[in-house]
C-alpha positions as CSV (number, residue, x, y, z in Angstrom):
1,X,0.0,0.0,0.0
2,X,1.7,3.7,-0.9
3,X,2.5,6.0,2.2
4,X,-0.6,7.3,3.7
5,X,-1.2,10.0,6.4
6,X,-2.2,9.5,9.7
7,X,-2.8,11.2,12.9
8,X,-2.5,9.9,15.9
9,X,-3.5,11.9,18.8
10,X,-3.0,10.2,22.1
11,X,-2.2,12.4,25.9
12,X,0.7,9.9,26.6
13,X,4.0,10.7,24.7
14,X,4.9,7.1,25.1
15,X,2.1,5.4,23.3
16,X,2.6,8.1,20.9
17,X,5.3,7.6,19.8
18,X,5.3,4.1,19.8
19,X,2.8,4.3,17.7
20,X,4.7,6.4,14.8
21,X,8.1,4.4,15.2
22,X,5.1,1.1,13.9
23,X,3.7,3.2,11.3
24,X,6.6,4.4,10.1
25,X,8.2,1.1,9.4
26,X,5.2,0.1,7.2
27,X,6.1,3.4,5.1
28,X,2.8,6.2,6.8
29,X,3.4,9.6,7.2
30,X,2.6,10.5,10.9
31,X,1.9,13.3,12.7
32,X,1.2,13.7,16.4
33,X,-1.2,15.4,18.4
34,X,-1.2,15.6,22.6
35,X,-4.5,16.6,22.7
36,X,-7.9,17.6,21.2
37,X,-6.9,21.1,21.0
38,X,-3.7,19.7,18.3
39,X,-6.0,17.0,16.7
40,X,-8.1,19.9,15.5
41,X,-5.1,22.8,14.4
42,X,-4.0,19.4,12.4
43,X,-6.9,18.2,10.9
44,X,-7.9,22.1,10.2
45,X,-4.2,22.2,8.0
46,X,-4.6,18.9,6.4
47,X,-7.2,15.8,6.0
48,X,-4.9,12.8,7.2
49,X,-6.2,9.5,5.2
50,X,-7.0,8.2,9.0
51,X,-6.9,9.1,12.3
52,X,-6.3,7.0,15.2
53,X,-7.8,8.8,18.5
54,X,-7.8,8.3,22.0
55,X,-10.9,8.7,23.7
56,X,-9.2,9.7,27.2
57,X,-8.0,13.3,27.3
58,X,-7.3,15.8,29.6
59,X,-8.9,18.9,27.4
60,X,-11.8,17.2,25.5
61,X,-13.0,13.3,25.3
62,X,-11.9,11.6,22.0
63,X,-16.1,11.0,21.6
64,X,-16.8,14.8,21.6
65,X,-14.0,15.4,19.3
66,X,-15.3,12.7,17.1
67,X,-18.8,14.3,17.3
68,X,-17.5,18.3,16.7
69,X,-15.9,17.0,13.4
70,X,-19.3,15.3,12.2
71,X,-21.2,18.2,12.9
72,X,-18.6,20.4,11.1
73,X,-18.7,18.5,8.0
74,X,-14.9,17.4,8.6
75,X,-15.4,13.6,9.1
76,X,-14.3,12.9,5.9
77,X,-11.5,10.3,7.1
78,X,-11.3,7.0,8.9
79,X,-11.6,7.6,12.4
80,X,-10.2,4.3,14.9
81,X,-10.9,4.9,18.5
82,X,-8.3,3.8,21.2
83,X,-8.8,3.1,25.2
84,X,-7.5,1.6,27.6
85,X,-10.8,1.1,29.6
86,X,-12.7,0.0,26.8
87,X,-16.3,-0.9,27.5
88,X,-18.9,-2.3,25.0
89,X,-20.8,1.1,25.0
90,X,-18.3,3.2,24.1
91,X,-17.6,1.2,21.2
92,X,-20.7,1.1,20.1
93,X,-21.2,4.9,20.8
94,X,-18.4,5.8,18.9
95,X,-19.2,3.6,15.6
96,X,-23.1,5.2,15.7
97,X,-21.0,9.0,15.7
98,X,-18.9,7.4,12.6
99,X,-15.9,6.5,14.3
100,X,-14.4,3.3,11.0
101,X,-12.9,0.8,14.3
102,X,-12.1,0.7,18.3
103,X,-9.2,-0.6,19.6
104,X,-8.7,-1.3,22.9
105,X,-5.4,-0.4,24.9
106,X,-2.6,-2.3,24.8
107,X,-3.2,-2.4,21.1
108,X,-1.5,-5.9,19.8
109,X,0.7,-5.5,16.9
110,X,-1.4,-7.6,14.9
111,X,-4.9,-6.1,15.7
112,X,-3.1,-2.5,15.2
113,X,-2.0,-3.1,11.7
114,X,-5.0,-5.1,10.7
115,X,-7.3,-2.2,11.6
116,X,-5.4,0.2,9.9
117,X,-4.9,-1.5,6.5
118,X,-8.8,-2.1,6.6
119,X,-9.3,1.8,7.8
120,X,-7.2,2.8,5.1
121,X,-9.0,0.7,2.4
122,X,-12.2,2.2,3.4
123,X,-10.8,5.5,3.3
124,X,-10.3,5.1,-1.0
125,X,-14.3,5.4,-1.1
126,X,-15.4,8.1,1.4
127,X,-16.5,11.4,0.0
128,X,-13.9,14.2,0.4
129,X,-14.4,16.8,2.3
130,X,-16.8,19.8,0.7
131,X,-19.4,22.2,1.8
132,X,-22.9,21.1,3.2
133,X,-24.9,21.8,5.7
134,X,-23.1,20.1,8.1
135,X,-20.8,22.4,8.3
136,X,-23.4,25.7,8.8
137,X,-22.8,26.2,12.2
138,X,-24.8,26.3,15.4
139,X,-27.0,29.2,15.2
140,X,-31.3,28.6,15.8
141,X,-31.5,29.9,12.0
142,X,-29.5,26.9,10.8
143,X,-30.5,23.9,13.4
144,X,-34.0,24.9,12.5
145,X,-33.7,24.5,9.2
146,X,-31.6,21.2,9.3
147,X,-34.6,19.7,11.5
148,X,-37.0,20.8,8.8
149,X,-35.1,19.0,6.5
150,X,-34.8,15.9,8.2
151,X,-38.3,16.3,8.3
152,X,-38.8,16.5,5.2
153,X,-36.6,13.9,4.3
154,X,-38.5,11.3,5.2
155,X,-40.7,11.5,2.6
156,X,-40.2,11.8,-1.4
157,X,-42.9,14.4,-2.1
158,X,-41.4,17.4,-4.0
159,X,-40.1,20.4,-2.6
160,X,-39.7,24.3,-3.5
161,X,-36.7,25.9,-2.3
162,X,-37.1,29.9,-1.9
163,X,-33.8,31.0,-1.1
164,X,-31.1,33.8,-2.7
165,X,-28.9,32.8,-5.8
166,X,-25.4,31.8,-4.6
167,X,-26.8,30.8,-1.0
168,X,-27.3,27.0,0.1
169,X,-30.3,26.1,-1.8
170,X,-28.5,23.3,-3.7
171,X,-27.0,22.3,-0.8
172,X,-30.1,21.8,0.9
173,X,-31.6,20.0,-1.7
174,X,-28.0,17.6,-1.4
175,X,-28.9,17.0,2.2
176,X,-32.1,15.4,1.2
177,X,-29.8,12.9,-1.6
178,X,-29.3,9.5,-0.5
179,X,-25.8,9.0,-1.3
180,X,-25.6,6.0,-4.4
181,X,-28.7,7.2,-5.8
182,X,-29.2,9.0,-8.8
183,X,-28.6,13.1,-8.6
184,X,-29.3,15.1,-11.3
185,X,-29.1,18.6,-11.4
186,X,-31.0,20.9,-14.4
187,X,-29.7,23.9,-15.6
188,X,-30.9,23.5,-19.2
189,X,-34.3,22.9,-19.3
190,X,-35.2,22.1,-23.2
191,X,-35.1,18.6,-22.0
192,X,-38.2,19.1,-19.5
193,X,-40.2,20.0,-22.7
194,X,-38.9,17.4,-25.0
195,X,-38.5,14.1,-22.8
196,X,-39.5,15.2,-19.1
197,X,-40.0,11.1,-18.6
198,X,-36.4,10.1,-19.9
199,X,-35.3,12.5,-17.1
200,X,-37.3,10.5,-14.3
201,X,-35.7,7.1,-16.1
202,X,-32.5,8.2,-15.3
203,X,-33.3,9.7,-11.6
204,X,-35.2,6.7,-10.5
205,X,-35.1,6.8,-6.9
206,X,-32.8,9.9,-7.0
207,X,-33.4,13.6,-6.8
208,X,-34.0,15.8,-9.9
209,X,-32.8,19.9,-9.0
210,X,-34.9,21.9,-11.1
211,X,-32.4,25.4,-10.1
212,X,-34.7,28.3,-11.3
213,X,-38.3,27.4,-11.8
214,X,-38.9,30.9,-13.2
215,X,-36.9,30.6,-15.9
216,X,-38.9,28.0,-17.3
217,X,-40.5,28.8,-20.6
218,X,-44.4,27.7,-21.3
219,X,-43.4,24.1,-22.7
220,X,-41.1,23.3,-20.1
221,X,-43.4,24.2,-17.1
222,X,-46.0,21.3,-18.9
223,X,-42.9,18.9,-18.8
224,X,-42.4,20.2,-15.2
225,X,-45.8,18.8,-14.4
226,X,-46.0,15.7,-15.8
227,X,-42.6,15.0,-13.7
228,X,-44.3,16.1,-10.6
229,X,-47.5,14.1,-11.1
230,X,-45.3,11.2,-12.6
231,X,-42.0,11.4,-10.1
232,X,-43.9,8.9,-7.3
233,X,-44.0,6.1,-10.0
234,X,-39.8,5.6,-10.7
235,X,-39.5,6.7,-6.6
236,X,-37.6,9.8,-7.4
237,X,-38.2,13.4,-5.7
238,X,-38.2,16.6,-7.7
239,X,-36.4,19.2,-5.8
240,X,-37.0,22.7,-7.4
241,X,-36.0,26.4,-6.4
242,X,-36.1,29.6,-7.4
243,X,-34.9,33.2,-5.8
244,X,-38.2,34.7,-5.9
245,X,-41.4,34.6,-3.1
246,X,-44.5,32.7,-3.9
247,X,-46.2,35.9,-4.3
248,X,-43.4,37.0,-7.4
249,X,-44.1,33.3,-8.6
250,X,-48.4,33.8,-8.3
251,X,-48.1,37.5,-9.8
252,X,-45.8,36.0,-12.8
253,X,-48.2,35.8,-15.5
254,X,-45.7,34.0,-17.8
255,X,-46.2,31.0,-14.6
256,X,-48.6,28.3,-14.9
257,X,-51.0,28.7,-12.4
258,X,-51.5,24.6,-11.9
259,X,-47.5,24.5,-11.7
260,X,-47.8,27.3,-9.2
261,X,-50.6,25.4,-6.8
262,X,-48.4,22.1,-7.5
263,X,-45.3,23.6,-6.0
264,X,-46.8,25.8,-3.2
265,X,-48.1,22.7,-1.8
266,X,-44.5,22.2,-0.1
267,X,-41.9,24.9,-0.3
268,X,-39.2,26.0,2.7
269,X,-37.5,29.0,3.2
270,X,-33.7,28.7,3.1
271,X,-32.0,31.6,5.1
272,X,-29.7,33.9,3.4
273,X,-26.1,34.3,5.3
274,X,-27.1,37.7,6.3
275,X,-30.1,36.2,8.7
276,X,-27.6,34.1,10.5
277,X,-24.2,36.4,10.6
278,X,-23.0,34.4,13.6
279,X,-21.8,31.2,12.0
280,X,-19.8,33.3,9.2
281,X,-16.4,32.3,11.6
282,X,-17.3,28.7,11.4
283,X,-18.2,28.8,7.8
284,X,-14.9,30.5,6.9
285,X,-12.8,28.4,9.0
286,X,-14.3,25.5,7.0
287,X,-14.1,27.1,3.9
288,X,-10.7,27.7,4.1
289,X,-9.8,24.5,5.6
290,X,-11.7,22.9,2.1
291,X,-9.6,25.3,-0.1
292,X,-6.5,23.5,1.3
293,X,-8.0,20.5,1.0
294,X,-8.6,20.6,-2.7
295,X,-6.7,23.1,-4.2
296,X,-2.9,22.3,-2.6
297,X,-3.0,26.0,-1.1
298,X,-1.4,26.6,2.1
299,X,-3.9,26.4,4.9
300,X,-4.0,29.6,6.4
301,X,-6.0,30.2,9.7
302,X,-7.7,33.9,10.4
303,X,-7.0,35.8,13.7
304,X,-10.2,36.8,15.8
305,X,-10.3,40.3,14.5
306,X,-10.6,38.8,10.7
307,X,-13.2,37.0,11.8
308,X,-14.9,39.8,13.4
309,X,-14.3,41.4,10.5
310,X,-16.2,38.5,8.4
311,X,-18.7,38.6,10.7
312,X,-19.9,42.3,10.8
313,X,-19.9,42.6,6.9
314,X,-22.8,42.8,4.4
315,X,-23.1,39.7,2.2
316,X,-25.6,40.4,-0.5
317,X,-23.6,37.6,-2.8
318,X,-24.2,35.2,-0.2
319,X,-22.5,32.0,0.5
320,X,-20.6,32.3,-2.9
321,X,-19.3,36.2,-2.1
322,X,-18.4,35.0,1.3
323,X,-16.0,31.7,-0.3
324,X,-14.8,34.2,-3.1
325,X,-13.4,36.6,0.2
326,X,-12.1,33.3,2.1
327,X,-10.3,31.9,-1.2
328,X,-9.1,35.9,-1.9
329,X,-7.6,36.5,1.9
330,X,-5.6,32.8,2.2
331,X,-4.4,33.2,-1.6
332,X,-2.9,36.8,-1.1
333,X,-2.0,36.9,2.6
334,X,2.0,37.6,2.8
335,X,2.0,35.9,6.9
336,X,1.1,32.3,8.2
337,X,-2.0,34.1,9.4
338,X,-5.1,36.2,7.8
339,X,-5.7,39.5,9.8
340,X,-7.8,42.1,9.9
341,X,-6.2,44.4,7.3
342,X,-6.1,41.0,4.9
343,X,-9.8,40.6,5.1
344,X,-10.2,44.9,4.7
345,X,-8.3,44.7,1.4
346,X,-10.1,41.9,0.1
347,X,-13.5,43.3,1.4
348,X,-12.7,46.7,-0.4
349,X,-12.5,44.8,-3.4
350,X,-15.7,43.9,-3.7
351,X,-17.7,46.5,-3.1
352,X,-18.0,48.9,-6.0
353,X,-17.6,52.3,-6.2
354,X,-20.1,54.2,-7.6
355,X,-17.6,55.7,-10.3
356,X,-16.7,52.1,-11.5
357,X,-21.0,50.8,-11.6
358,X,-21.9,50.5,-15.1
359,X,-24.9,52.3,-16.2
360,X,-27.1,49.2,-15.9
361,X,-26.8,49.2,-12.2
362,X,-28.3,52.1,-12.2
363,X,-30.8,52.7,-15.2
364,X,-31.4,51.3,-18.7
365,X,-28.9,52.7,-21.5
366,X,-31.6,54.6,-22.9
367,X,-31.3,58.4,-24.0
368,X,-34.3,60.0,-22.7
369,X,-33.7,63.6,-24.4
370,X,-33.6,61.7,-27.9
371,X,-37.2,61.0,-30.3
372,X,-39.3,58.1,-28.9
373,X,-39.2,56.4,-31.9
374,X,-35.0,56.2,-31.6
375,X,-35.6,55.5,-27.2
376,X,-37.7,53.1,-28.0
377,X,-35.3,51.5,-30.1
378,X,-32.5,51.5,-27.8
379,X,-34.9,49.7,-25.5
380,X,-35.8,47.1,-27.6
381,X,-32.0,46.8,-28.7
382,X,-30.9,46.0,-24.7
383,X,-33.9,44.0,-24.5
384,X,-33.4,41.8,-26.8
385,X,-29.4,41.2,-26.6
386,X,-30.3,40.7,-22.6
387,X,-32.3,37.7,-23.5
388,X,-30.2,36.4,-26.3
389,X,-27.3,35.8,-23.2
390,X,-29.5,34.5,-21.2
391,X,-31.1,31.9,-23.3
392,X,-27.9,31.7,-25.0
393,X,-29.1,32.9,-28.7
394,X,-31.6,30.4,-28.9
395,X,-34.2,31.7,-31.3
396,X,-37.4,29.4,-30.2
397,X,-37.2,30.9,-26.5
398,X,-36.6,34.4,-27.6
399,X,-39.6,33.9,-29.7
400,X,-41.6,32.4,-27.0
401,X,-39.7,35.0,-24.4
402,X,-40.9,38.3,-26.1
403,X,-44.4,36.5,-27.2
404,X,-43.3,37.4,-31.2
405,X,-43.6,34.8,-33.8
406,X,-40.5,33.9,-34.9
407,X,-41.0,35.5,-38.8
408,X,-41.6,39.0,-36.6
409,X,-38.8,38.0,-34.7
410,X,-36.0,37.7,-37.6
411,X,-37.7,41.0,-38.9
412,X,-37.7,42.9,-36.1
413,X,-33.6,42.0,-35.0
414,X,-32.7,43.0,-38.6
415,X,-34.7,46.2,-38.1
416,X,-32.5,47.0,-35.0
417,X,-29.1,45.9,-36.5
418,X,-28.9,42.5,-34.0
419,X,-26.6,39.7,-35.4
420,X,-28.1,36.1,-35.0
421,X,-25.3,33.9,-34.0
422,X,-25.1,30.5,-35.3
């Protein structure tokens, strides 16, 4: 087997290090930890392939540890228990948290590297470590909404997700996926017109993620329906959200009305990261400790004033803005540690000055002092190039989009100078 990391964190220097001088002969990379307090700086800087941990520590029991890391998202390794006064509870405690093994003090040779060979094997197929709700924090906003979705969970109706774009509305609708079932996430939505059933074939017993319901043209929001009414049959849920209210959704003309009373029926509210501020230092700490995780960059922890700092900010970009600052401030910061003036200068960054906003922020790019003939024009020239990005020059939705048939449509863009991409 090639060299693996491991960490073994263990109170008593002797069994620690008797445990790296074995390891080390069968080729691991070790590192040690004296206490909870270590185990955690470690596994923050790097995720070992398995970690070996004694349940018996001065600072914090090797269960709690075991049980912070679950509920940060950061088991994402083997974990073997050690103790020397082992009891059949603990064991099975420890195993129900997600601990991989227990082995009870003094470890025989035998046992020792037996456990870790089959520790290390099932380490090849556990998911790395990556955002989820897990890893939200602590705050009411957040343990309310992970008991709705266990709620929730139980069952395989479909569900609307009303949350902001670039928050954790996909990651709630990952919460409810049963891991080696289908997944399948829809950005492109011609499919949902064309063969909505073909889409439940391959999701059986999965999740299908519908990510903006309002986007949906006419003939997609039929397909939408026939998945809804059909999804029970091939035992698959449809998960769909959107950034805008029922009421935006119910006021939509453009939205079918049966769609609408289809997806009211069950819809949650996922909280933006403004509406729970105080689990911005845990997010970023596990933000950062993923970036190191995935990317190769140095991990980088942040002082208590960049946190503060994190903390106290605006975040109208959401979860996204927030990982953009986190990935900014480790990749640019010239010490071992981020600090307050890092997070300012990355902070500064992104927030636009009002000399730099183009003038779509702030109004359309039309003249007003000019003829209406030549404003209305304009108009019709940003209106149509805005959908043609959006629906990525695809002529039947623009024609379906603006309600023109598509003869009038050609006519019209010639009229106002618009080249038709191929």
């Amino acid at each position: 087997m090639a060299s693996q990391h491991i960490l073994v964190v263990d109170d008593e220097i002797g069994i620690r290090e008797l445990l790296r001088d074995i390891l080390e002969d069968e080729g691991h990379h070790i590192t040690l930890a004296e206490n909870a307090q270590a185990a955690r700086d470690a596994r923050l800087k790097q995720r070992p392939d398995l970690v070996l941990l004694d349940i018996w520590m001065p600072d914090c029991d090797g269960i709690s540890l075991l049980k912070e890391w679950g509920n940060a998202g950061l088991l994402t390794m083997p974990v073997v228990m050690m103790s020397g006064h082992g009891t059949i509870d603990t064991a099975v405690e420890a195993t129900r948290i997600g601990a991989f093994d227990f082995l009870e003090k003094p470890i025989a040779l035998q046992k020792l590297l037996k456990t870790v060979a089959a520790a290390l094997k099932h380490a090849e197929n556990m998911p790395k470590n990556e955002m989820n709700i897990a890893s939200f924090g602590k705050s009411l906003v957040i343990n309310e909404l992970k008991q709705r979705l266990e709620q929730i969970s139980r069952t395989k109706n479909a569900l609307l997700l009303i949350g902001k774009k670039g928050g954790s509305v996909e990651l709630c609708a990952r919460f409810l996926h049963v891991a080696g079932t289908p997944w399948l996430s829809l950005s492109e939505y011609e499919k949902l017109a064309n063969a909505p059933l073909e889409i439940l074939e391959y999701a059986r017993d999965g999740i299908v993620f519908i990510e903006e319901v309002a986007a949906l043209q006419k003939t997609e929001q039929k397909g939408l329906q026939l998945l809804l009414t059909k999804a029970e049959k091939y035992q698959a849920r449809v998960v769909c959200a959107s950034a805008f209210s029922l009421t935006h959704l119910a006021n939509n003309t453009q939205f079918d009305y049966n769609l609408f009373q289809m997806l009211s029926q069950s819809t949650l509210k996922v909280p933006a990261l403004n509406d729970h501020k105080e689990d911005i230092p845990d997010l970023a700490s596990a933000m950062a400790s993923l970036l190191a995780e995935t990317s190769g960059a140095d991990y980088k922890s942040f002082d208590v004033a960049a946190l503060n700092a994190l903390r106290n900010a605006d975040w109208p970009g959401d979860l996204a803005e927030l990982e953009a600052v986190v990935q900014n401030a480790m990749l640019s910061c010239l010490s071992d540690k981020i600090t307050l003036d890092d997070v300012n200068r990355v902070l500064e960054q992104f927030t636009v000055s009002e000399t730099l906003q183009p003038a779509t922020a702030k109004t359309l790019p039309v003249e007003l002092v000019q003829p209406l003939r030549e404003a209305r024009d304009d108009f019709e020239r940003f209106y149509f190039q805005h959908h043609m990005k959006l629906i990525n020059n695809n002529m039947s939705k623009l024609a379906e989009t603006s309600g023109l048939e598509r003869t009038h449509l050609y006519r019209k863009l010639k009229q106002l100078g618009i080249k038709i991409k191929g």
